[in-house]
SEBATI-800188 format. One line per field, with one value per residue (C-alpha): x, y, z. Coordinates in Angstrom, 2 decimals, padded with zeros to 5 digits. Layout:
! SEBATI-800188
px = (X_...)
py = (Y_...)
pz = (Z_...)
***
This chain:
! SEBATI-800188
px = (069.95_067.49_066.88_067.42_070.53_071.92_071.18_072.00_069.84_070.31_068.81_068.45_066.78_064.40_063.97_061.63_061.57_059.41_059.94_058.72_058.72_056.31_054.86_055.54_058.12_057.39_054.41_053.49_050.69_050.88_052.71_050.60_049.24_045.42_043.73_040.65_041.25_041.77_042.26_045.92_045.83_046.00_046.63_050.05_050.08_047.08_049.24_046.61_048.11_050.22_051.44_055.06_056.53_059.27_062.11_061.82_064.77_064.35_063.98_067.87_068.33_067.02_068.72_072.60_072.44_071.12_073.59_076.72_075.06_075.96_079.01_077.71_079.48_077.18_076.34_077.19_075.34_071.63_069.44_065.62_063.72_060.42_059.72_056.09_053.93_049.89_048.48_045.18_046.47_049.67_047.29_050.32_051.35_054.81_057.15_059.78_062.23_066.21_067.93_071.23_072.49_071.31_072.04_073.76_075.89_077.91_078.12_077.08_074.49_076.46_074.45_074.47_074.73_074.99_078.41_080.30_079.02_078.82_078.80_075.80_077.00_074.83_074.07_072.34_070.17_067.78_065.28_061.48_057.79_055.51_052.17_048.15_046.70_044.22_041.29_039.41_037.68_035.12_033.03_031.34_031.37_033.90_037.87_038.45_041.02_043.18_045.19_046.55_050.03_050.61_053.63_055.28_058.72_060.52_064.22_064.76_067.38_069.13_071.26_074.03_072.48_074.59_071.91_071.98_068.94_065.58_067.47_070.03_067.17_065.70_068.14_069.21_065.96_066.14_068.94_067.61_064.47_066.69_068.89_066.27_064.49_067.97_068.74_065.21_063.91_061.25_059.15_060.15_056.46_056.00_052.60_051.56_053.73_056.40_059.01_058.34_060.65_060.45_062.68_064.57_064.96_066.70_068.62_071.31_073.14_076.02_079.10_077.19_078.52_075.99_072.57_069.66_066.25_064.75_061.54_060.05_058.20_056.17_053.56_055.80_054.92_056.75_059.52_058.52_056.86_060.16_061.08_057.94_057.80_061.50_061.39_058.70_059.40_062.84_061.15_058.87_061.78_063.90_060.75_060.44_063.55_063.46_060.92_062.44_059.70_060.39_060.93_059.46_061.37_058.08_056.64_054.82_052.08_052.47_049.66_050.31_046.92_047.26_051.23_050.92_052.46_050.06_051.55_051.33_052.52_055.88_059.09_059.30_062.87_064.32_063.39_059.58_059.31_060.61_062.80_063.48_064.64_062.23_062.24_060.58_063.14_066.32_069.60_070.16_073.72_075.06_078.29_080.95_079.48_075.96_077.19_079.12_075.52_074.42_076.90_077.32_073.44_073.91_072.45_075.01_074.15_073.55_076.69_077.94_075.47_076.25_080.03_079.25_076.93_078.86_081.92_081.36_078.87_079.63_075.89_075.67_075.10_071.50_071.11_072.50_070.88_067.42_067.70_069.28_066.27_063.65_064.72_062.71_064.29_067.94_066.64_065.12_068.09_071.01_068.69_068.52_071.94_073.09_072.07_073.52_076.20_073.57_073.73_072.75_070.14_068.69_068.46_066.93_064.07_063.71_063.26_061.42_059.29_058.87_058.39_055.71_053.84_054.22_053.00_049.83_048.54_049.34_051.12_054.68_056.89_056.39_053.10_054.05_055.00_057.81_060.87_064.81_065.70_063.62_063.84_067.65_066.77_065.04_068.03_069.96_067.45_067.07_070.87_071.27_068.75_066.89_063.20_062.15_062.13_058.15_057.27_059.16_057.18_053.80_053.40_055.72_056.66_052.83_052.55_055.72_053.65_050.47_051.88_055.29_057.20_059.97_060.50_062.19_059.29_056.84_057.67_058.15_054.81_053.45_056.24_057.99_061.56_063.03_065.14_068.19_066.19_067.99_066.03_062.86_063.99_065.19_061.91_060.20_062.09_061.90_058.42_058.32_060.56_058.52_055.71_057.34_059.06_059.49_060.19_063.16_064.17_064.04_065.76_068.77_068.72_069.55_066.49_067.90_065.03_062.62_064.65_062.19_059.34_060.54_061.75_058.32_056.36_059.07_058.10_054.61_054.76_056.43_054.89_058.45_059.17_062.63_065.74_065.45_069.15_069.73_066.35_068.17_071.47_069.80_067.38_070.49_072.39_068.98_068.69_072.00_071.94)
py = (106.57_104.88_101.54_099.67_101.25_099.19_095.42_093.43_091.22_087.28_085.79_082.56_081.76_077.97_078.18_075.75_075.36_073.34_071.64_071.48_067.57_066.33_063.56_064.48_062.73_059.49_058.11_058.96_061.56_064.47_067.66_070.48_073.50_074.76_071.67_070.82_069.87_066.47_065.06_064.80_062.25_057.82_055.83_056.31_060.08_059.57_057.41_053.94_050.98_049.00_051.44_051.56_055.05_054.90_057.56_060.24_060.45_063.91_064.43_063.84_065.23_068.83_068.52_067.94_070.76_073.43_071.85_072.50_075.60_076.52_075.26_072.53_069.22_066.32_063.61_060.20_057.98_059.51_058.00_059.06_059.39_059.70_063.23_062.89_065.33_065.62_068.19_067.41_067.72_065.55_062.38_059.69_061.58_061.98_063.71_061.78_063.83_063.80_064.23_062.69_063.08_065.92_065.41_068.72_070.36_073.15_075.93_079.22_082.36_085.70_088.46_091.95_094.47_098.21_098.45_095.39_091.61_089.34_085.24_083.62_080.13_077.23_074.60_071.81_071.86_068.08_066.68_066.49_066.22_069.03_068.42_068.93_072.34_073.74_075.69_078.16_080.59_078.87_077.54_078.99_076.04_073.41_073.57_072.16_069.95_069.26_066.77_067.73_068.87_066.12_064.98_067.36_067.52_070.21_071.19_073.00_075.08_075.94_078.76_079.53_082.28_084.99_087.33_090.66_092.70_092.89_094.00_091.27_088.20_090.00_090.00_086.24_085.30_087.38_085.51_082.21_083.06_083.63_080.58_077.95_079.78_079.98_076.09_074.92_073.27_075.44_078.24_080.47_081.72_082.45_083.95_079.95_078.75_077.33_079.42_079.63_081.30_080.76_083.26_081.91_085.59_086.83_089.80_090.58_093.56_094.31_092.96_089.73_086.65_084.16_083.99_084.70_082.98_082.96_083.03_081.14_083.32_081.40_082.22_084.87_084.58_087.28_089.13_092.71_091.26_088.98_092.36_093.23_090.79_090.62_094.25_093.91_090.72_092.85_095.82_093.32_091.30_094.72_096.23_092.85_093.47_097.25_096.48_093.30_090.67_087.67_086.58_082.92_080.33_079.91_079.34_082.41_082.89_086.05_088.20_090.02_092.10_093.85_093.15_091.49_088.31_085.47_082.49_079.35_077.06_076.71_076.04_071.87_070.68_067.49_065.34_066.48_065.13_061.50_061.19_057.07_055.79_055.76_051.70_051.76_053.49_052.33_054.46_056.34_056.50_059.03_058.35_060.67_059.35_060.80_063.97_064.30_063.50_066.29_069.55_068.94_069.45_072.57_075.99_079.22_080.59_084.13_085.13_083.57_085.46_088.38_088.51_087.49_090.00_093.14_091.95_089.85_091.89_095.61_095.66_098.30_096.58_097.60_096.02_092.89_092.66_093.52_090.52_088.15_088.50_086.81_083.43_083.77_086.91_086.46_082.45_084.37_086.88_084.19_083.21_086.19_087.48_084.20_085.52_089.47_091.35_094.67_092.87_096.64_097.19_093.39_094.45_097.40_095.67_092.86_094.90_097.95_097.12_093.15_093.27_096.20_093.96_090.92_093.19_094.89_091.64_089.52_086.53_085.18_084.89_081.62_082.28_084.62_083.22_085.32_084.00_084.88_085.65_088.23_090.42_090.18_091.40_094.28_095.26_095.49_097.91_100.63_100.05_101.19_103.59_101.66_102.11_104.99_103.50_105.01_103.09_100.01_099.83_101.56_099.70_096.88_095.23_094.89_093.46_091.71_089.41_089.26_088.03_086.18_087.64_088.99_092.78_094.57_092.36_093.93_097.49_097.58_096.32_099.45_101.91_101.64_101.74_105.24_106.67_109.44_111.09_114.55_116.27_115.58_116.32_119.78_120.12_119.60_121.86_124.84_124.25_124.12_126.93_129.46_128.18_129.35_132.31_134.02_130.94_130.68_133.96_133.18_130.04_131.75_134.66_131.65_129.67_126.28_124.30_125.08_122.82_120.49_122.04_121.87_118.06_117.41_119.21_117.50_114.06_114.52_115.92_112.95_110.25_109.23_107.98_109.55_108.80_111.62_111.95_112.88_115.51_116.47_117.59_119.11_121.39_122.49_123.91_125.42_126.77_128.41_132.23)
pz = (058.31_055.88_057.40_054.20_053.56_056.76_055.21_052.43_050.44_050.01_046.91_045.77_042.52_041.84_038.44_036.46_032.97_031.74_028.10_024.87_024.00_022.45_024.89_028.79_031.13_032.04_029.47_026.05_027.33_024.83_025.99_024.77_026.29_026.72_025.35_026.90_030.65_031.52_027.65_027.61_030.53_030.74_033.60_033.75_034.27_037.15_039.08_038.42_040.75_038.73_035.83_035.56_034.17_031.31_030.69_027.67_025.71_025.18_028.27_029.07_025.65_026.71_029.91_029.12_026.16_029.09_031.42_028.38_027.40_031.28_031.68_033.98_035.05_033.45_035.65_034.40_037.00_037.15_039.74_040.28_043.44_044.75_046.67_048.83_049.53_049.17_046.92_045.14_041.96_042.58_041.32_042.39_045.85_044.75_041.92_040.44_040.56_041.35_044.89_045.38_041.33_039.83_036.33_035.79_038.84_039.26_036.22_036.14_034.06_033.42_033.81_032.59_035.81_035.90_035.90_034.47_033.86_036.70_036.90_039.09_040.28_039.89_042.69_040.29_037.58_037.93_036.54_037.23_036.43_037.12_039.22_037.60_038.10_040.34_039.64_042.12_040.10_037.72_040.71_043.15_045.21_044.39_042.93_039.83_039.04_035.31_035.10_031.34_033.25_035.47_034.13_031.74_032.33_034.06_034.75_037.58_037.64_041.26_041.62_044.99_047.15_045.10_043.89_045.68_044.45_042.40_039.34_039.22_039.94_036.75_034.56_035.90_034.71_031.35_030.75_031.36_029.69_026.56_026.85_026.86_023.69_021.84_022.96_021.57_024.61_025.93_024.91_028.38_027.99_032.09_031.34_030.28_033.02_030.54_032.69_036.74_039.56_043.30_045.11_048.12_050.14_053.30_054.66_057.00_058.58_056.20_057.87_059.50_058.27_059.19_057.15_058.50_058.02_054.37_052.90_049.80_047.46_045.11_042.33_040.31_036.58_034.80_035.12_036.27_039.20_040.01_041.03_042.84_044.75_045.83_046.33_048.92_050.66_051.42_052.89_054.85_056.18_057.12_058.63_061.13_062.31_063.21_065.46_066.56_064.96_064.13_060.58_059.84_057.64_055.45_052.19_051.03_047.46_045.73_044.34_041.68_041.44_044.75_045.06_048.57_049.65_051.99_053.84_052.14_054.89_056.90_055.32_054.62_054.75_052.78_055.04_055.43_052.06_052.72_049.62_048.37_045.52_042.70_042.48_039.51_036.60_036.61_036.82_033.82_032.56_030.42_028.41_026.54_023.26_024.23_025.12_022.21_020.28_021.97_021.69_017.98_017.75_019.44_018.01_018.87_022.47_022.62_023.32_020.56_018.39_020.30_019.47_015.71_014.91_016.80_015.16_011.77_010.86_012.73_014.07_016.95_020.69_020.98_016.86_018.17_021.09_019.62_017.33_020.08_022.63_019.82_018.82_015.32_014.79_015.28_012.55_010.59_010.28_009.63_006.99_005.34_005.72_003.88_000.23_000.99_003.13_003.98_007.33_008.69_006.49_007.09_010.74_010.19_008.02_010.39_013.75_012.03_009.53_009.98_013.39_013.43_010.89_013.14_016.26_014.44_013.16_016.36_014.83_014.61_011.95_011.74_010.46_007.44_004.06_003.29_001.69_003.16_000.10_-000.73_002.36_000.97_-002.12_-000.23_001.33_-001.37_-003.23_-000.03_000.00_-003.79_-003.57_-005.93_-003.44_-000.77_003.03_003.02_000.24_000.96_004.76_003.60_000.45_-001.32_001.95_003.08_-001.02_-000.73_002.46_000.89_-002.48_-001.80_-004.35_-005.32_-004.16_-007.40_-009.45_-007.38_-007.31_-010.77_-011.89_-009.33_-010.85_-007.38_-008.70_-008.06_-010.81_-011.23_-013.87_-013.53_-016.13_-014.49_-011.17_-012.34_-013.90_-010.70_-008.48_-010.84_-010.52_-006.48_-006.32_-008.89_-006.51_-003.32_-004.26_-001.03_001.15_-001.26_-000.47_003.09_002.58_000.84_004.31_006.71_007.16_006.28_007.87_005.26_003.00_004.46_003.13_-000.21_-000.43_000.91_-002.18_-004.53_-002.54_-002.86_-006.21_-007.85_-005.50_-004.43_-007.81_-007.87_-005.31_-002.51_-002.36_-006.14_-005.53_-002.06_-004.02_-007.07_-004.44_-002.20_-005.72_-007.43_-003.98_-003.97_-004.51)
***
C-alpha cells in the first residue's frame, strides 16, 4: 500500500495581508512600496525612546469590511498588546499587535473543491504591524537592513486546522487573494509581499483522533509554490514516520529555487513571546454606528458579482469568472455595461482583445485612456454587424486607444464600416468563382470545407469592407448546383 495513501493531512493557514493605506499603522510614515530603502522611516517607526504610536483609522476601517466580507463577529472592545521577540529588523523589539481581542473572530472563506464547494472556518482575523526587511544578497560581507516596512499594517488572517490538501490551501488563498482586491484594501501582490502565507502542517493515520505535531512553513510567496511546499513538507513528515523518526514542532524557511525546506528555529509558543498590554494606545471601541459606516461603503464581493453576471446578464461560468478574478476588469466592465445590454459581447472585448493589449504592452488599465462608453459603442457595432472582429482587434481598437475616440467615428473616417451591398458582393463572388472553376466543381461533389477558401479570397478581395455573413449566404446559393 502506498504509504501516503494511509495518512491524512492537517492544514492550517496564517495569512497576512498587508494594506494599502496611505501612511502605515501607527505614525504618519508613508506606506509605499520599492522606494529607496530607509526613506519612508521617522522616529516613531524606529522605535526612538519616548515616541508614542497613534491608531490609523483606516486601519480599523480595512479590517471590519474583511471581517463582514467573511462573515466574521466584530469585536467591540479592541485592546492592543505588545508581542517580543528580537529580529534585527524589528527596530522597537516588539509588534503591536492583538492577542486577547482579535478584532474580527469566527467567520469563514468558501472555497471551490473538485466536487462541490466547501466552507473553511476562521479562528480570528487581528490586527498588526509588519517588521523591516532583511537583506543578504547585495553584500558580500555584511546584511543590509530597510526599515521602509517597519510598520505597515497587516491583518492576519487565522484559519481552524480544516484544510486537507495542497489543492484546497490553494484555492483558500485564491480566494483570499481575490477578496481583499475586490474589498479595496490591499493589492494581494505576494510576489511584493502585499499577500504572505505561513502553513501550519501535520499528518496523522486516518482514523487517529488526536493531532500530531505540526510544522511552520514560512517564506511561501505565491501560490503554485503554496502547493509545493505543502506537498513536500507532507511527504517529509509521512516519510519520518515510516521509519519511525521523529517529527519536530519547528519553524521551517522555504526555498523556492531548489524546492527544499531548512529549519528556521524551534516552534515558540505564546508565552515565549511575553505578550502585555500595549500601555501606550488605548482600547479601541467599535460601535454599531461605525460598522454601519462601513458595510454601506461596501463594493459587491465576488460572489455577488458572480451570481449577477451568470444570471442578470446570462454570462457563461468561465465569462464570469474570467472577469471576477481582475478587480479592474470586472470596474471596468460595470462601467461599460451601464451605457449597453451586449453584456456578452462587452466580455468578449474586455477579456480578448483589451486584455491582450494590456498584456503585450505591460500596463494596467488604469493606465489607458479609453472611455466606457465607447468600448459600448463597440459592442453594439460587432453586435449589428456593423465592423469585422479582425478589424475591430487588428486595427480600430489599437486606433480607438491611441486616439480616444469614438469607434463608429473612427472606422468610418478609415472606410471600416461594413455594408450589405448585395450587388457588389455578387459581383465579387462571380469573380472568385470564374477564378476557381474546378474547386467549385469540387465544392458542389461534397467538399464543403473549401467554402473556406473562397470566403477567404472574398475577405481579402474586398479588405473586409462588407459583412461576412451577408458574403457567407450569397457564396453558399451561387455555390449551389
Amino acid at each position: 500500500m502506498n504509504a501516503k495513501k494511509k495518512y491524512e493531512t492537517i492544514i492550517g493557514l496564517e495569512v497576512h495581508v498587508q494594506l494599502s493605506t496611505k501612511s502605515k499603522a501607527y505614525c504618519s510614515d508613508p506606506n509605499i512600496f520599492g522606494e529607496a530603502p530607509n526613506t519612508c522611516i521617522s522616529p516613531i517607526s524606529l522605535g526612538y525612546p519616548g515616541t508614542l504610536p497613534r491608531i490609523n483609522k483606516e486601519v480599523i476601517k480595512s479590517a471590519v469590511k474583511l471581517g463582514l466580507a467573511l462573515n466574521c463577529s466584530i469585536t467591540e472592545y479592541n485592546l492592543y498588546a505588545r508581542k517580543n521577540y528580537f529580529y534585527p529588523d524589528l527596530p522597537k523589539g516588539y509588534q503591536i499587535t492583538q492577542d486577547k481581542t482579535p478584532i474580527c473572530t469566527g467567520g469563514y472563506i468558501e472555497i471551490n473543491t473538485k466536487n462541490n464547494k466547501k466552507k473553511i472556518a476562521l479562528t480570528r482575523i487581528h490586527m498588526e504591524e509588519d517588521a523591516g526587511k532583511s537583506i543578504h544578497d547585495l553584500d558580500p560581507f555584511f546584511s543590509l537592513i530597510d526599515f521602509n516596512r517597519a510598520g505597515v499594517p497587516l491583518l492576519e488572517i487565522v484559519s481552524e486546522p480544516e484544510i486537507k490538501s495542497s489543492e484546497e490551501a490553494y484555492q483558500y488563498l485564491y480566494e483570499v487573494r481575490k477578496l481583499v482586491r475586490h474589498i479595496d484594501i490591499s493589492n494581494g501582490n505576494m510576489e511584493e509581499g502585499s499577500l504572505r502565507c505561513d502553513a501550519n502542517i501535520s499528518v496523522r493515520k486516518k482514523g487517529e483522533k488526536e493531532l500530531r505535531n505540526r510544522v511552520e512553513v514560512k517564506n511561501i510567496n505565491s501560490l503554485k509554490n503554496v502547493m509545493r511546499a505543502i506537498e513536500l513538507e507532507v511527504a517529509r513528515q509521512i516519510d519520518c514516520y515510516e521509519n519511525n523518526k521523529q517529527v519536530n514542532q519547528e519553524t521551517r524557511n522555504y526555498n523556492a529555487h531548489n524546492n527544499t525546506t531548512t529549519v528556521l528555529r524551534t516552534k515558540e509558543d505564546a508565552h515565549d513571546y511575553r505578550y502585555f498590554p500595549e500601555p501606550d494606545i488605548p482600547p479601541i471601541v467599535i460601535d454599531d454606528e461605525f460598522i454601519k459606516i462601513v458595510q454601506e461603503d461596501m463594493p459587491a464581493l465576488p460572489k455577488e458579482l458572480y451570481h449577477k453576471y451568470t444570471t442578470d446578464y446570462k454570462l457563461s461560468d468561465y465569462d464570469a469568472n474570467c472577469l471576477i478574478d481582475e478587480k479592474e476588469l470586472s470596474d471596468f466592465f460595470n462601467a461599460v455595461i451601464k451605457h449597453t445590454k451586449s453584456y456578452k459581447t462587452v466580455a468578449n472585448i474586455i477579456m480578448g482583445t483589451l486584455k491582450s493589449y494590456l498584456n503585450e504592452h505591460a500596463i494596467s488599465i488604469k493606465e489607458m485612456d479609453i472611455k466606457a462608453p465607447h468600448i459600448a459603442e463597440l459592442a453594439s457595432m460587432i453586435d449589428e454587424n456593423q465592423v469585422s472582429h479582425i478589424i475591430m482587434s487588428q486595427k480600430l481598437f489599437p486606433k480607438m486607444v491611441n486616439q480616444n475616440d469614438a469607434p463608429k467615428k473612427i472606422a468610418k473616417e478609415n472606410g471600416w464600416i461594413q455594408e450589405d451591398n448585395i450587388d457588389m458582393i455578387e459581383k465579387h463572388i462571380e469573380d472568385v468563382i470564374k477564378k476557381y472553376p474546378e474547386k467549385v466543381e469540387q465544392y458542389q461533389n461534397g467538399n464543403i470545407n473549401l467554402l473556406g477558401l473562397f470566403m477567404g479570397e472574398i475577405m481579402r478581395k474586398t479588405k473586409g469592407k462588407f459583412n461576412p455573413k451577408s458574403i457567407n449566404q450569397v457564396l453558399q446559393n451561387k455555390l449551389k448546383k
